[in-house]
C-alpha positions, 0 to 999 in steps of 0.5 A, a space after each residue: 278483403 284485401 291483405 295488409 301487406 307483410 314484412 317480406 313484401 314492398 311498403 307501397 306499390 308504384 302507382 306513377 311512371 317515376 316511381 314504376 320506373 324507380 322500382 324497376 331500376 331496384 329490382 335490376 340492380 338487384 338481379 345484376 348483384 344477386 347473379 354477380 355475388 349471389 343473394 346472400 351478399 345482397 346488402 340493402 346500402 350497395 342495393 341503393 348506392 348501385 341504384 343511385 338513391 338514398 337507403 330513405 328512398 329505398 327503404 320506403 319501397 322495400 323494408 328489408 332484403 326478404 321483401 326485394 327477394 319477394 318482388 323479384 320471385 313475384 315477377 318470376 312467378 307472374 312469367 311462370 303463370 302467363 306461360 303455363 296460361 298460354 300453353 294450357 289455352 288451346 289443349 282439347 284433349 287429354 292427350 293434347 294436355 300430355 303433351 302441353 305439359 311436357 312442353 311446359 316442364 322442358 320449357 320451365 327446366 331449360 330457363 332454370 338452367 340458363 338462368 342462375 340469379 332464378 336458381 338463387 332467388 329460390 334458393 333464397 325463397 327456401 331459406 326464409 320461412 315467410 317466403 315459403 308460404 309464397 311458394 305455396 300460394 304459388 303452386 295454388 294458382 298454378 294447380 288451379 290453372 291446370 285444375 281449370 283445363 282438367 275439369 273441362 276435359 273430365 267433367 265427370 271427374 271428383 272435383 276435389 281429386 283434381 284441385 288436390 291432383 294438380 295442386 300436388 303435381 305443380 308443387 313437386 314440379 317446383 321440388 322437381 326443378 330445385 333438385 335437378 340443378 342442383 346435381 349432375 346435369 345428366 342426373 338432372 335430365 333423367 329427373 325431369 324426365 321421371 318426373 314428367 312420366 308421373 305427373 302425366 301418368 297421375 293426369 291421364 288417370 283421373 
């Protein structure tokens, strides 16, 4: 059964090349103002003005900042899980999977680092309560992936040991990240770090 769409997501998704293009000019422009002002001062009129539509036009997209919020942390999202699919795809082991997903969580930390306006957008998914949920639908597919792979490899394993397992491991990577740039970046290193060393340790033990 498909979800009525909520307040925090696009009235209407785009179905033709103008109106794709529309919306991608939107979201552009928001991530230039969230990274120049953070999200926080994101005003829904600058967002149309900047875009060169009218705030109707706008508004028949996005009701409400949250909902701009919303598609730009699905677009991250949607990155995010096409690497963690590409870089699982080949692991044969679970040792292989060790090292995968290391590779993963440095990939993940470095792009958090460079990319300030992806540390604002969640800051921001934090602070709304309606986007919370999506953080944690997130870290369900996410964990199912991982539960895909380690299934394979431990086929005798507790089904339910693992779904719960990666679940966790790829919602605290989230928590993981938000903390780690948020102090010291030798502090935040030696986080990342402790946090692969868990994680790891929790896979290899299934």
């Amino acid at each position: 059964m498909e979800r009525e769409p909520s307040e925090t997501q696009m009235r209407r998704a785009p179905t033709q090349k103008r109106s794709r293009e529309r919306v991608d000019a939107i979201l552009a422009n928001a991530t230039e103002m969230i990274a120049e002002t953070g999200s926080d001062a994101l005003r829904m009129s600058e967002l149309a003005q900047r875009t060169g539509i009218s705030i109707g036009s706008l508004y028949q997209y996005f009701p409400d900042k949250s909902a701009v919020v919303h598609a730009l942390a699905e677009r991250c999202n949607e990155d995010s899980r096409a690497c963690i699919a590409e870089g699982l795809a080949t692991v044969e082991s679970m040792d292989e999977l060790g090292t995968a997903f290391a590779s993963l969580i440095d990939t993940y930390y470095a792009i958090f680092l460079a990319e300030p306006v992806i540390r604002d957008i969640w800051s921001a998914v934090q602070a709304d309560g309606a986007l919370r949920a999506m953080e944690v639908e997130e870290s369900r597919r996410n964990g199912a992936l991982l539960a895909a792979r380690l299934t394979a490899l431990r086929p005798q394993a507790d089904p339910q040991k693992i779904e719960a397992t990666a679940l966790l491991v790829m919602h605290l990577g989230e928590a993981t990240m938000r903390l780690s740039v948020s102090v010291a970046r030798a502090e935040g290193d030696r986080l990342v770090e402790a946090y692969k060393r868990m994680a790891i340790h929790e896979l290899m033990a299934l």
